[in-house]
Backbone and ligand atoms as CSV (ligand in chain L), in Angstrom:
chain,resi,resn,atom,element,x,y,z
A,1,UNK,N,N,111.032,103.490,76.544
A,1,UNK,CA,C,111.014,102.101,77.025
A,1,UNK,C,C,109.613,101.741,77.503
A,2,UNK,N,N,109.117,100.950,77.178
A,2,UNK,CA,C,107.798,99.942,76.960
A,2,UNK,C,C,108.261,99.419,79.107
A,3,UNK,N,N,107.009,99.412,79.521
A,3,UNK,CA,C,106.806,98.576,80.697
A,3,UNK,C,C,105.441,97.532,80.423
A,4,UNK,N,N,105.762,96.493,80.009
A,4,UNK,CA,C,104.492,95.514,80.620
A,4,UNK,C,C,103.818,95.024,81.573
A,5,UNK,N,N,103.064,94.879,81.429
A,5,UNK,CA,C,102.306,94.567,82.656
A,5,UNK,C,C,102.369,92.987,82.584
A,6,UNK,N,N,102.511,92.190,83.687
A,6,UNK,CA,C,102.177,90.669,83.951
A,6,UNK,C,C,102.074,90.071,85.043
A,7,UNK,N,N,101.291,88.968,85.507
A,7,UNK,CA,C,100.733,88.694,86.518
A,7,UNK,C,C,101.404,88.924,87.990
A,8,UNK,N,N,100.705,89.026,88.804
A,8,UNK,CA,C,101.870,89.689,90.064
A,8,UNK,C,C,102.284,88.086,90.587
A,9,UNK,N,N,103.233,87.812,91.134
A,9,UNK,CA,C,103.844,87.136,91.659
A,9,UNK,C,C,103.186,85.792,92.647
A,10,UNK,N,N,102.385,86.505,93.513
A,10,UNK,CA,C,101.313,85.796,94.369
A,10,UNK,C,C,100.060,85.151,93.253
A,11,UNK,N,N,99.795,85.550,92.253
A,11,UNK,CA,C,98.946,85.081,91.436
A,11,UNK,C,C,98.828,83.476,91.074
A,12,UNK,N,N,99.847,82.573,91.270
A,12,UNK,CA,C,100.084,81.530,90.887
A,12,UNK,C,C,101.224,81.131,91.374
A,13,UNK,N,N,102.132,79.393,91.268
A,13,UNK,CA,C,103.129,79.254,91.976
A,13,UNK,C,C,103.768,79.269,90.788
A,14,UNK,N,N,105.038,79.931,90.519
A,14,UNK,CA,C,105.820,79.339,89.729
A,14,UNK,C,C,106.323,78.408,89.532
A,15,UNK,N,N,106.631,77.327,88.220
A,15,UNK,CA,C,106.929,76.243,88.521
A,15,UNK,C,C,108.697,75.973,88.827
A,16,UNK,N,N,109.209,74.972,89.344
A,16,UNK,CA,C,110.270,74.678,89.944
A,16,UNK,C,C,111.148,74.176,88.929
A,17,UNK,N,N,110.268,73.232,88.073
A,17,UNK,CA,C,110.943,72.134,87.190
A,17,UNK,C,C,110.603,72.402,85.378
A,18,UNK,N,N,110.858,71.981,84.800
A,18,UNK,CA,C,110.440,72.108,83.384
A,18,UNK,C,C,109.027,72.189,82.970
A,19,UNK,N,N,108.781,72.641,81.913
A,19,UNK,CA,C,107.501,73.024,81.239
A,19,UNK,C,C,106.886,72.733,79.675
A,20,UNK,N,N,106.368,72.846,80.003
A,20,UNK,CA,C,105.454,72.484,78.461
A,20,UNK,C,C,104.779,74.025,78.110
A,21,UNK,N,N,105.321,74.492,77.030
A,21,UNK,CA,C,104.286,75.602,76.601
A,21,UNK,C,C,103.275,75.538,75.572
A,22,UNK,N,N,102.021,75.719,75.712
A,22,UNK,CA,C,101.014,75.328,74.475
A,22,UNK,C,C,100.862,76.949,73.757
A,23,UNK,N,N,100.933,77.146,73.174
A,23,UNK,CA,C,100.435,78.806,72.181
A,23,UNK,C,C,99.971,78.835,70.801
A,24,UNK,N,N,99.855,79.869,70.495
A,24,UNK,CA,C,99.316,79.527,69.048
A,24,UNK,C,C,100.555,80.112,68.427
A,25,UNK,N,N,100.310,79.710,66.645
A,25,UNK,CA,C,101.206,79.635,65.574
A,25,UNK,C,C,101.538,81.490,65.539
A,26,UNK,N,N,100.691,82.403,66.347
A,26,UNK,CA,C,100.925,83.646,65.882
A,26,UNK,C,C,101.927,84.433,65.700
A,27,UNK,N,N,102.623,84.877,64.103
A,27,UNK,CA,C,104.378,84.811,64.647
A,27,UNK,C,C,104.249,86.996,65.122
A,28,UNK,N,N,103.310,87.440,65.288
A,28,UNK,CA,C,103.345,88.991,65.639
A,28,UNK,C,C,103.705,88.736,67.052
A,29,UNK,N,N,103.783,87.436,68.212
A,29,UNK,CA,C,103.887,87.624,69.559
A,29,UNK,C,C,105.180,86.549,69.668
A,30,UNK,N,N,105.780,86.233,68.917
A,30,UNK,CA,C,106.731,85.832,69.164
A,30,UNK,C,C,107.469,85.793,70.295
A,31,UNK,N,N,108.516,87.399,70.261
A,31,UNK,CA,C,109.347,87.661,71.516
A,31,UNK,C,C,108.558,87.999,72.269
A,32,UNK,N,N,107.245,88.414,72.240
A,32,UNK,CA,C,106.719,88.940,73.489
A,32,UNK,C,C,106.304,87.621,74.057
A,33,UNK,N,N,106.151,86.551,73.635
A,33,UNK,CA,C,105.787,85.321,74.378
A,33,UNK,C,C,107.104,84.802,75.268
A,34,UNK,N,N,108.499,84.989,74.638
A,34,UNK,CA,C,109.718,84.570,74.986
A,34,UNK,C,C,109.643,85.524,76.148
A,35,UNK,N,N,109.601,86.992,76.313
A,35,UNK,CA,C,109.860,87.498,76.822
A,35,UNK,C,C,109.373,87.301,78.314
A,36,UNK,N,N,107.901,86.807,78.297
A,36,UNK,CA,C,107.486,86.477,79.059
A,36,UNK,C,C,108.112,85.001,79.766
A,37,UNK,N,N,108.016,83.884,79.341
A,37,UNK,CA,C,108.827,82.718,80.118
A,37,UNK,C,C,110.042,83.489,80.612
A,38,UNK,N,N,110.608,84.235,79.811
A,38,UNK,CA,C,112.593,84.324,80.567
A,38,UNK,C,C,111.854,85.530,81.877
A,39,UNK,N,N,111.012,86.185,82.078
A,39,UNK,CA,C,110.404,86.624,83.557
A,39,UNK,C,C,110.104,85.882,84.458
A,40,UNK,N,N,109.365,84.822,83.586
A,40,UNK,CA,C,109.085,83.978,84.460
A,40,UNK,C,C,110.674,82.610,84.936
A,41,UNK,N,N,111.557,82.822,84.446
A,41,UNK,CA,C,112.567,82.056,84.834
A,41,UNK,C,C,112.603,81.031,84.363
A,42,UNK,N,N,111.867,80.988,82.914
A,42,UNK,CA,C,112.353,79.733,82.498
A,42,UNK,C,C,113.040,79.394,81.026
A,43,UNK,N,N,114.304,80.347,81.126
A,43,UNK,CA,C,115.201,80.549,79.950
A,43,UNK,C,C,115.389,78.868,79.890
A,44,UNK,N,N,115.205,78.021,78.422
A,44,UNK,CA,C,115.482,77.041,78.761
A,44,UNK,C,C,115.123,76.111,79.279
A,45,UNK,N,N,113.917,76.044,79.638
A,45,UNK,CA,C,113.076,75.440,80.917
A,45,UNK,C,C,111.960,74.974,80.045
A,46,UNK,N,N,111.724,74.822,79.116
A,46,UNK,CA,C,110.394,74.695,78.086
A,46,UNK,C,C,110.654,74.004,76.835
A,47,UNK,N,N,109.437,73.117,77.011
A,47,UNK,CA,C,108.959,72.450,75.539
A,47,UNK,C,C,108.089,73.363,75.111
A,48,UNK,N,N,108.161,73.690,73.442
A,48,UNK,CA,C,106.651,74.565,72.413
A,48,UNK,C,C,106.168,74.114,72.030
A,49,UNK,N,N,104.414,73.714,72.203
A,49,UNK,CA,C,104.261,72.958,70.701
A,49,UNK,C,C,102.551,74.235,70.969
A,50,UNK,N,N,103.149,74.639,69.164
A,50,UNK,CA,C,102.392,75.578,68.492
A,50,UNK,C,C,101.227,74.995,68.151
A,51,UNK,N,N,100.158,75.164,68.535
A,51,UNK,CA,C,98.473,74.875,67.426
A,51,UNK,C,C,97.810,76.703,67.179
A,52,UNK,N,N,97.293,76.467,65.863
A,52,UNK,CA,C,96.959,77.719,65.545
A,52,UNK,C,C,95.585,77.620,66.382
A,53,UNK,N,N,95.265,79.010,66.890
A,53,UNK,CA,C,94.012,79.309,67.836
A,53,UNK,C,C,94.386,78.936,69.265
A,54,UNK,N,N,95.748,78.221,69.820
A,54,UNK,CA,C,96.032,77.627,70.850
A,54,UNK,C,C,95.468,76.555,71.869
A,55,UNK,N,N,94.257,76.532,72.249
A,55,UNK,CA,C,93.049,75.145,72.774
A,55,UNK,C,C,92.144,75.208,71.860
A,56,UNK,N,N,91.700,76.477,71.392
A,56,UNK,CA,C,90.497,76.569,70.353
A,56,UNK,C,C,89.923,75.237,69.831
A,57,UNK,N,N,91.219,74.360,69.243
A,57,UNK,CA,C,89.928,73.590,68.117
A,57,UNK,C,C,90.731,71.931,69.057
A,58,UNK,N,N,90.976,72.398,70.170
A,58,UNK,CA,C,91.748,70.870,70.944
A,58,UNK,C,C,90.200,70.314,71.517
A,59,UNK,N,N,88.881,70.730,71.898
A,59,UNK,CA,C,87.799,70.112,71.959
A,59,UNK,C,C,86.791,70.325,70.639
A,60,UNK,N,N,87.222,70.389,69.606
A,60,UNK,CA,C,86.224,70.503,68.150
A,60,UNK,C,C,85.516,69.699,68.007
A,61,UNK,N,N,86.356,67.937,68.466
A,61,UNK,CA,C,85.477,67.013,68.242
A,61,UNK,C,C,84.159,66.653,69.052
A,62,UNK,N,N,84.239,67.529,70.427
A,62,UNK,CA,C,83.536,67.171,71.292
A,62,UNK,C,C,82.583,67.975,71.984
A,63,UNK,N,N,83.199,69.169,72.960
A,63,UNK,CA,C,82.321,70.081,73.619
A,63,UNK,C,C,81.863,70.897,73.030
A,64,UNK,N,N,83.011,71.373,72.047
A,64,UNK,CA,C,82.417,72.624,71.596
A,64,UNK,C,C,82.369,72.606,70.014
A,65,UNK,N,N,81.634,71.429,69.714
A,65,UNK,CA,C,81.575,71.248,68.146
A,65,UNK,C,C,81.152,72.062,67.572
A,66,UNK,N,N,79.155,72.388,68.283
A,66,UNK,CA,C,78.265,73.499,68.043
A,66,UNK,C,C,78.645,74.255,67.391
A,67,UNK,N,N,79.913,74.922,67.875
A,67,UNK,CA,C,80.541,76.584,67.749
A,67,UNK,C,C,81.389,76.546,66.778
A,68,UNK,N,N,81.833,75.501,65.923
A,68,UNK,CA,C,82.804,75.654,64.503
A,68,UNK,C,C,81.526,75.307,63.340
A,69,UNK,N,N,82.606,76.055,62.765
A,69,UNK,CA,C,82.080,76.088,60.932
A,69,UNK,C,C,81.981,74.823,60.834
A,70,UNK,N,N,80.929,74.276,60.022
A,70,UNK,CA,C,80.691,72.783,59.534
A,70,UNK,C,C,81.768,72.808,58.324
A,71,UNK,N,N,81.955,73.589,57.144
A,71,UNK,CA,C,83.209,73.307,56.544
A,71,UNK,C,C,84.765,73.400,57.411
A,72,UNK,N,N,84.738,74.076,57.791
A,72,UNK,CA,C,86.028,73.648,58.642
A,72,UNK,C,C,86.457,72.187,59.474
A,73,UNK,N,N,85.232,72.034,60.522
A,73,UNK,CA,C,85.386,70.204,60.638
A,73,UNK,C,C,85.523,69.279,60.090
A,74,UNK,N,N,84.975,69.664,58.242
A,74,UNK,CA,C,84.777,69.039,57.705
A,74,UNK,C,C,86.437,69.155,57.297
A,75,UNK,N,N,86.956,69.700,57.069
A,75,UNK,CA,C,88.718,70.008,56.358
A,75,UNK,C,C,89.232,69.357,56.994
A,76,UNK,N,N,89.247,70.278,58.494
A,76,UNK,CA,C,90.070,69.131,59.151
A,76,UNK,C,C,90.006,68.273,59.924
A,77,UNK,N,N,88.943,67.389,59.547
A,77,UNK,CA,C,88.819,65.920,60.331
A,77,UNK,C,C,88.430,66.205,61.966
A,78,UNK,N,N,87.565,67.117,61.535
A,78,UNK,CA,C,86.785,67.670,63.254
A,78,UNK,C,C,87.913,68.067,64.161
A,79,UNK,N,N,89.406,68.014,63.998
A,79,UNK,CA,C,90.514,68.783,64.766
A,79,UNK,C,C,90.847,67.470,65.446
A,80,UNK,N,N,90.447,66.544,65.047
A,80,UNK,CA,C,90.849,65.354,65.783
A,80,UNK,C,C,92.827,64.911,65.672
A,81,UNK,N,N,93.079,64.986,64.620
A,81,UNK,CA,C,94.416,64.602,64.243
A,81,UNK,C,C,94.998,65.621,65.490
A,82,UNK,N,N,95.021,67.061,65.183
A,82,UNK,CA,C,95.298,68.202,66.120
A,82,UNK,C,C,95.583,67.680,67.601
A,83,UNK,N,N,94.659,67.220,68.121
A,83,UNK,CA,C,94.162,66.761,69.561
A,83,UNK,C,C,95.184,65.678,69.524
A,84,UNK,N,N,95.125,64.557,68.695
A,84,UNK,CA,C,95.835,63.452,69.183
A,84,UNK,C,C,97.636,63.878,69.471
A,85,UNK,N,N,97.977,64.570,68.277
A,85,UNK,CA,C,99.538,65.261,68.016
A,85,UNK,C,C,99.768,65.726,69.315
A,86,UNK,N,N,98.710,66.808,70.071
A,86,UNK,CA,C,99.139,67.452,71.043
A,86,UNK,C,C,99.310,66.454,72.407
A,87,UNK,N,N,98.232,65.331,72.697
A,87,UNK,CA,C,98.094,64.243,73.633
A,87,UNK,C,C,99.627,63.282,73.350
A,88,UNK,N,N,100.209,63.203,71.949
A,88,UNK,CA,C,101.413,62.540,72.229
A,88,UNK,C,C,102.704,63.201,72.791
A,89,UNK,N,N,102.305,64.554,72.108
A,89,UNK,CA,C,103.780,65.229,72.673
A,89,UNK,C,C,103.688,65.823,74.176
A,90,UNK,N,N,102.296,65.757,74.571
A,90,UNK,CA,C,102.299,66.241,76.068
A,90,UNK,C,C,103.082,65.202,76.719
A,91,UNK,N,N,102.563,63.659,76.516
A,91,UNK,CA,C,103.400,62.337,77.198
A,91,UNK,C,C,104.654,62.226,76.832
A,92,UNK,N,N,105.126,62.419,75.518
A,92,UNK,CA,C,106.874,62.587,75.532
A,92,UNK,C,C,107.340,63.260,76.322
A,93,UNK,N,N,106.749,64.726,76.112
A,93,UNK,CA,C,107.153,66.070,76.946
A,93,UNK,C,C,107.452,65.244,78.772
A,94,UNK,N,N,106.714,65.226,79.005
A,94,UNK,CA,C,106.620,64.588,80.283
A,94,UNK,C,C,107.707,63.197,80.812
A,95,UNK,N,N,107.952,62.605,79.576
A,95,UNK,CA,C,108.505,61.060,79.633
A,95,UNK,C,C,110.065,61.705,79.745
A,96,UNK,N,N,110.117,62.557,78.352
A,96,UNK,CA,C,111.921,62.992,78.274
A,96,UNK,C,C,112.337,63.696,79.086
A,97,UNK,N,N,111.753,65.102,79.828
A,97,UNK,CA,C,112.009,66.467,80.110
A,97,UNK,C,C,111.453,66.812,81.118
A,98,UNK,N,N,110.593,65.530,82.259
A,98,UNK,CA,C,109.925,65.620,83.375
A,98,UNK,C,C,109.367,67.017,83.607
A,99,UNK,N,N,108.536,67.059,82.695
A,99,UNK,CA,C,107.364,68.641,82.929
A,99,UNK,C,C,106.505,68.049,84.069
A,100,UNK,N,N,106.145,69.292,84.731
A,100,UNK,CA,C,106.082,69.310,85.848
A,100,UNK,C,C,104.265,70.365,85.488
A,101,UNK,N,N,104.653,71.308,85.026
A,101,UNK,CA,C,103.614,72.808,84.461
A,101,UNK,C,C,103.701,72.355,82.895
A,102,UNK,N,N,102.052,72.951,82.683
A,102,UNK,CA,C,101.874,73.725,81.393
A,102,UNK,C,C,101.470,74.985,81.413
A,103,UNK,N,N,101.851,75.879,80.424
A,103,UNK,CA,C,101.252,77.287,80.725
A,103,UNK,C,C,100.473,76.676,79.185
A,104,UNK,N,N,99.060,77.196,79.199
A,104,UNK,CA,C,98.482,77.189,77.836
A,104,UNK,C,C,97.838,78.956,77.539
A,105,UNK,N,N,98.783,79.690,76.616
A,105,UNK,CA,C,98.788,80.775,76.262
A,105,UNK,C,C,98.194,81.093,75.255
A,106,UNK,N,N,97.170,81.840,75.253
A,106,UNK,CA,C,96.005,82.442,74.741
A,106,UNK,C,C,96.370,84.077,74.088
A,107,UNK,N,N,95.470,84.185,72.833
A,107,UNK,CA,C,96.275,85.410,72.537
A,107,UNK,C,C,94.877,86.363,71.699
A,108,UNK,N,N,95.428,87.965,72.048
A,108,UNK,CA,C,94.312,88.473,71.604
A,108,UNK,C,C,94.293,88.793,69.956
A,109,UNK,N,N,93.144,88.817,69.510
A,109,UNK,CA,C,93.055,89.504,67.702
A,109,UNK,C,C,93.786,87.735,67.184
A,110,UNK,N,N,92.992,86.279,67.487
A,110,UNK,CA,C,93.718,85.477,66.794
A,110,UNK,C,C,92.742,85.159,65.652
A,111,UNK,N,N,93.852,84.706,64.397
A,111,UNK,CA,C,92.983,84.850,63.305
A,111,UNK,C,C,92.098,83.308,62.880
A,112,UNK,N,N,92.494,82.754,64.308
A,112,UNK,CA,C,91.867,81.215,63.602
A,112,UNK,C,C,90.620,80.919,64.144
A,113,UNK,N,N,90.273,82.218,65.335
A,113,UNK,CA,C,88.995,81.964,66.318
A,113,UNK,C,C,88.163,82.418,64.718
A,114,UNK,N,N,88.349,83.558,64.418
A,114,UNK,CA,C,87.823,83.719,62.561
A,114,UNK,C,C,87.576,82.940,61.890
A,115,UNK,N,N,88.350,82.266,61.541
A,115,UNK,CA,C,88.776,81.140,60.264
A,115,UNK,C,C,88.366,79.652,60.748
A,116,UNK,N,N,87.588,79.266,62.145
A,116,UNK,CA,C,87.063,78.178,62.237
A,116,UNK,C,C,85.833,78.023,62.787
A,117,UNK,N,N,85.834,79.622,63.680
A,117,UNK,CA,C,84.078,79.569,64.317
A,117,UNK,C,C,82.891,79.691,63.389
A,118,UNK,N,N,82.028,79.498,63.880
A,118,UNK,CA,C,80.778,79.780,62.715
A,118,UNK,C,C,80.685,81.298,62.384
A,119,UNK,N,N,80.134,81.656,61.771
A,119,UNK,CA,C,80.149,83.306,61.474
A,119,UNK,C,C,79.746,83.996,62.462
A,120,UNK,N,N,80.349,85.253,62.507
A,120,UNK,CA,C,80.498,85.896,64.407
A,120,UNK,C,C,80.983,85.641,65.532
A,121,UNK,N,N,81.173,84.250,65.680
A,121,UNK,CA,C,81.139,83.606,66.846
A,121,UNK,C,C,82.394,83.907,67.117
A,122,UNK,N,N,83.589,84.092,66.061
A,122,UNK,CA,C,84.919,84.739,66.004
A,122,UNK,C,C,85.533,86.052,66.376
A,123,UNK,N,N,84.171,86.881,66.006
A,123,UNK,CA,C,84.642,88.356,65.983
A,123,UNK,C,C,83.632,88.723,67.255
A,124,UNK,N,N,83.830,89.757,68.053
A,124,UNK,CA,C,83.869,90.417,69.444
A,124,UNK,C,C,83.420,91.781,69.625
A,125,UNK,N,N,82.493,92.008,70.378
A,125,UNK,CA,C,82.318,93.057,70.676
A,125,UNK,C,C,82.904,94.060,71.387
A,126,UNK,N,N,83.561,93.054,72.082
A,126,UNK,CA,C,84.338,94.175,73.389
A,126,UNK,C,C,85.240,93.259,73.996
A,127,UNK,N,N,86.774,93.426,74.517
A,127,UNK,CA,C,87.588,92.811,74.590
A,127,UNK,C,C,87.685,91.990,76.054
A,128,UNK,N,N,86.665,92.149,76.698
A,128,UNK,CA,C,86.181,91.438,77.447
A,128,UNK,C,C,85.332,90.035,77.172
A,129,UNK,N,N,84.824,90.405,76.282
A,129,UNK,CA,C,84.278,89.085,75.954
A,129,UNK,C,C,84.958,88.412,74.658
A,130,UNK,N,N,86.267,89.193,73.990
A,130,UNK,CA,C,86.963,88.239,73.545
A,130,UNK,C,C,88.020,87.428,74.870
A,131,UNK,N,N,88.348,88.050,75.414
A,131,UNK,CA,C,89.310,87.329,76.932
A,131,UNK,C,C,87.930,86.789,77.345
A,132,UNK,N,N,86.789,86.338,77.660
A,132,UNK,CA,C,86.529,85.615,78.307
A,132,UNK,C,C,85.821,83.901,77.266
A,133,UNK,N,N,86.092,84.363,75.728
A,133,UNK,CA,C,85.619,83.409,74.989
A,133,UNK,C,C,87.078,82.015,75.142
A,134,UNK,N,N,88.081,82.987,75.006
A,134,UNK,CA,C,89.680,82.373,75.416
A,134,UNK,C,C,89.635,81.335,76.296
A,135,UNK,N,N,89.230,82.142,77.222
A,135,UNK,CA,C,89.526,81.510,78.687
A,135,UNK,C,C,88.495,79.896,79.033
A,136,UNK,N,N,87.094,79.875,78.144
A,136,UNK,CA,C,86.265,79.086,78.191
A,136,UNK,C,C,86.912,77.928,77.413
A,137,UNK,N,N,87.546,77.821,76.203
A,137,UNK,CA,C,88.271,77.229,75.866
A,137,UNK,C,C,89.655,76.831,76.721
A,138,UNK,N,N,90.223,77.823,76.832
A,138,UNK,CA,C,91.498,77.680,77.542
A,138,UNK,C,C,91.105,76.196,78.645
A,139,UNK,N,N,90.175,76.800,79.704
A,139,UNK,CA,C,90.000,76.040,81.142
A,139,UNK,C,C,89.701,74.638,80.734
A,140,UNK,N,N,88.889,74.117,79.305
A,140,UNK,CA,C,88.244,72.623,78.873
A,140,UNK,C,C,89.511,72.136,78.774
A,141,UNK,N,N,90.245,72.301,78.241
A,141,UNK,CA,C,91.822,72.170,77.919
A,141,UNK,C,C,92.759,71.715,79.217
A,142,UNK,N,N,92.959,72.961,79.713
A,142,UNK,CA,C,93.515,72.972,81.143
A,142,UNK,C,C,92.962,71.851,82.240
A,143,UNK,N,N,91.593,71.857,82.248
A,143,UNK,CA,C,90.957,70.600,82.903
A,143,UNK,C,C,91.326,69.822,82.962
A,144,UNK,N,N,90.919,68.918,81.175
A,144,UNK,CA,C,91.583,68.013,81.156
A,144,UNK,C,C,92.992,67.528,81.361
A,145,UNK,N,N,93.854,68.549,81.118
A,145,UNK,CA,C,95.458,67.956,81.275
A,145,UNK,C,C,95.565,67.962,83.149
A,146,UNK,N,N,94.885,68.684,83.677
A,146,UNK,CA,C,95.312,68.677,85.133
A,146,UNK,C,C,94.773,67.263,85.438
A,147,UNK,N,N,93.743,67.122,85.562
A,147,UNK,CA,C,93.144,66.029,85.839
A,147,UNK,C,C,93.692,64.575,85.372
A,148,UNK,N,N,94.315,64.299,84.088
A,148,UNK,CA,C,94.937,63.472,83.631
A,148,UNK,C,C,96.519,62.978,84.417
A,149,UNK,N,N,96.035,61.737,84.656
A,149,UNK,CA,C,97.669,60.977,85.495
A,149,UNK,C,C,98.312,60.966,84.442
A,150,UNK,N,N,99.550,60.982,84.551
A,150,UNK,CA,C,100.910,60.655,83.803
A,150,UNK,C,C,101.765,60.176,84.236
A,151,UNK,N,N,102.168,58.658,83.762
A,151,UNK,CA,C,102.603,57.578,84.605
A,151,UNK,C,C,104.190,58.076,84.339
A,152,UNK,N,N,104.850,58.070,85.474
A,152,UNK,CA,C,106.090,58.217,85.311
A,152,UNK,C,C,106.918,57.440,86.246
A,153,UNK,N,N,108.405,56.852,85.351
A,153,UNK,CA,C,108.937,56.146,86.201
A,153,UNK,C,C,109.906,56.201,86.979
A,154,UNK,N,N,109.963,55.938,88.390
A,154,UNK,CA,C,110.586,56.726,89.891
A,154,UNK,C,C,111.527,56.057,90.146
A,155,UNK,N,N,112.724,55.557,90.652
A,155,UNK,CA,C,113.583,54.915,91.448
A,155,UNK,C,C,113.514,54.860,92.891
A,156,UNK,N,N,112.819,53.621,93.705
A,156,UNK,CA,C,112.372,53.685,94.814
A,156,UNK,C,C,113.056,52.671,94.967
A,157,UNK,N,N,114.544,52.795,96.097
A,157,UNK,CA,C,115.445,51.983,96.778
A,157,UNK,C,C,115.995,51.201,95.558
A,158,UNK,N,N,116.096,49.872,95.239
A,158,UNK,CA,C,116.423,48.942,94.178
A,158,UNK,C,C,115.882,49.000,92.698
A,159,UNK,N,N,114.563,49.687,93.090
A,159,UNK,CA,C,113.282,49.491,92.128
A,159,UNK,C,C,113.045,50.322,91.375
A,160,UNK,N,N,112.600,50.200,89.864
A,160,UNK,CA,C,111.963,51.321,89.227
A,160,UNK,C,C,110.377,51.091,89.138
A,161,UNK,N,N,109.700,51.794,89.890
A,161,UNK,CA,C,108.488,51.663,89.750
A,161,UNK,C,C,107.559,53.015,88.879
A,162,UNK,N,N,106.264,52.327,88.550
A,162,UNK,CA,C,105.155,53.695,88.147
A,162,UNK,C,C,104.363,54.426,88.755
A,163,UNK,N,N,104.807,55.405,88.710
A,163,UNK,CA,C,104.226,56.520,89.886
A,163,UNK,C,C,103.253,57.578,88.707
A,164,UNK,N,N,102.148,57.417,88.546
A,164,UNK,CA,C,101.181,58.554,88.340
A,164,UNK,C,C,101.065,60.413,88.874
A,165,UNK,N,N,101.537,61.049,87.418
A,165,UNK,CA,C,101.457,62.377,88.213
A,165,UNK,C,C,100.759,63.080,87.446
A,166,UNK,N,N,100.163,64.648,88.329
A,166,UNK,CA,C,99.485,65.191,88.186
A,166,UNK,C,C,100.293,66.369,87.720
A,167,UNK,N,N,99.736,67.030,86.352
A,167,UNK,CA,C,100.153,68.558,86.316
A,167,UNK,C,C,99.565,69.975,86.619
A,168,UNK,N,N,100.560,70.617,86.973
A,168,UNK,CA,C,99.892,72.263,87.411
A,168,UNK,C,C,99.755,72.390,85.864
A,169,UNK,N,N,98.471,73.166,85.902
A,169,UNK,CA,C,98.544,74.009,84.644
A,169,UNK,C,C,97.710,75.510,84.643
A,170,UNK,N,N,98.567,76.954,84.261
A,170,UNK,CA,C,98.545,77.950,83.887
A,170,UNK,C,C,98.077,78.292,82.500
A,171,UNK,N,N,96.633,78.796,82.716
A,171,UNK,CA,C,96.164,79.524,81.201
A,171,UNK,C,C,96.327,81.484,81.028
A,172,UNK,N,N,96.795,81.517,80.334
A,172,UNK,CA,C,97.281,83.095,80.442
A,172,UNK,C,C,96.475,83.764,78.753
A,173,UNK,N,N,96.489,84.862,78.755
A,173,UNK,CA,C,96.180,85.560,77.738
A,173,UNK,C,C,96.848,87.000,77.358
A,174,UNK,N,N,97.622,86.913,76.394
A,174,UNK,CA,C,98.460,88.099,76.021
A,174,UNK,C,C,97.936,88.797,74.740
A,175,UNK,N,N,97.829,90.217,75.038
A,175,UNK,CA,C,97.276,91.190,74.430
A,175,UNK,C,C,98.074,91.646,72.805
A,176,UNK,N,N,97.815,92.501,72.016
A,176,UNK,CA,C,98.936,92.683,71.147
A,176,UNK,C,C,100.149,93.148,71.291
A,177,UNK,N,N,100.272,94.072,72.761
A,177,UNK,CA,C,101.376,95.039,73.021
A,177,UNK,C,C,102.328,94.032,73.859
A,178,UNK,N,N,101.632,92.639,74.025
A,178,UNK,CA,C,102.545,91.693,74.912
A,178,UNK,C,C,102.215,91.702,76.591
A,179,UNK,N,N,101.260,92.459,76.806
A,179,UNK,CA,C,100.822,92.211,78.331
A,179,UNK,C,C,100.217,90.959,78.340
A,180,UNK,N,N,100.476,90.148,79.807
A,180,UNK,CA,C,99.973,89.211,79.768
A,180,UNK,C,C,99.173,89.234,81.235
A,181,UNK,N,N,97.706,88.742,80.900
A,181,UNK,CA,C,96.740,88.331,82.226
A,181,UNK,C,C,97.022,87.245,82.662
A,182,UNK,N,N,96.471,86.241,83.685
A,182,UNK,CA,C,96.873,84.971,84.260
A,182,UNK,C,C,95.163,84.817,84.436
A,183,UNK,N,N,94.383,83.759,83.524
A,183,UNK,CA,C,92.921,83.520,83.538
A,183,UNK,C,C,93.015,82.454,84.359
A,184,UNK,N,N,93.597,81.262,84.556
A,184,UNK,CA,C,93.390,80.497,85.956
A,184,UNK,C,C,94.555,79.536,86.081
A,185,UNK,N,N,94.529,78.978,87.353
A,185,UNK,CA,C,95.476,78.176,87.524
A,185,UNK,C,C,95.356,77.142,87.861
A,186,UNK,N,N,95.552,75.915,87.720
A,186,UNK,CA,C,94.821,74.669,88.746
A,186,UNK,C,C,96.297,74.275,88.822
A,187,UNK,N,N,96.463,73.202,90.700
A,187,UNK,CA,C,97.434,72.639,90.613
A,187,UNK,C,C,96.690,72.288,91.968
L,1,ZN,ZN,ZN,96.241,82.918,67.112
């Protein structure tokens, strides 16, 4: 029997209410990704929406253009379509299923940091500085969604009014064997 390792408890708050999970398309981490939410208590508790590389190419058009293949931006429309898909279903997510958290899950050996960075910029010397190329991406990502209001509508006495909210969001990074680190948290 396999013991994993995953973030200790005090590391972050768990969330209370529903979630949004961002990950990549990788189907080798499948259950080990499941496995992880139902620890974390949220059998059920979660929206998925899959992008291959997971934040990787969600700033292509912008911060981190530099660092992709010029044919690849060129394919896919600088990752812009990507970005917008994920910006609508974060606001559904939120509108239908009152998410509260995102965890945006990061994963090691992914084949799209390959298949979109410029040459090298994909492949790693030491697995430290692939977890910390993750995480630089991960946090531009995470930023922005924390920082972003999301108008939601409240029942106050008679009234339905718009109340602006803020999300926690959790960036994590899971290894091949399914351990998972906790790279930061904002809330
Ligand atoms: Zn991947």
């Amino acid at each position: 029997m396999s013991i994993l390792s995953y973030p200790k408890i005090e590391e972050y708050q768990l969330p209370h209410k529903n979630i949004l999970v961002i990950s990549c398309i990788d189907l080798r981490l499948t259950d080990n990704l499941l496995h992880f939410l139902h620890h974390d208590n949220l059998h059920n508790r979660y929206d998925h929406f899959a992008l291959a590389g997971t934040s990787l190419c969600t700033h292509a058009a912008h911060e981190h253009r530099h660092r992709f293949d010029p044919q690849a931006l060129k394919t896919y429309d600088h990752f812009k379509p990507w970005k917008t898909t994920l910006d609508h279903h974060l606001a559904i997510a939120v509108k239908l299923h009152d998410i509260k958290d995102v965890y945006i899950i990061e994963h090691e050996d992914c084949g799209a940091y390959k298949e979109f960075l410029i040459d090298g910029t994909g492949t790693f010397s030491s697995r430290e500085e692939e977890y910390q190329c993750h995480k630089e991406f991960a946090l531009t990502l995470a930023r922005e969604i924390h920082t972003k209001p999301f108008p939601k509508e409240v029942v106050k006495g008679n009234e339905i009014v718009l109340e602006n909210h803020q999300l926690n969001v959790h960036c994590f990074f899971i290894d091949l064997r399914g351990n998972v680190r906790l790279m930061d948290s904002l809330t």
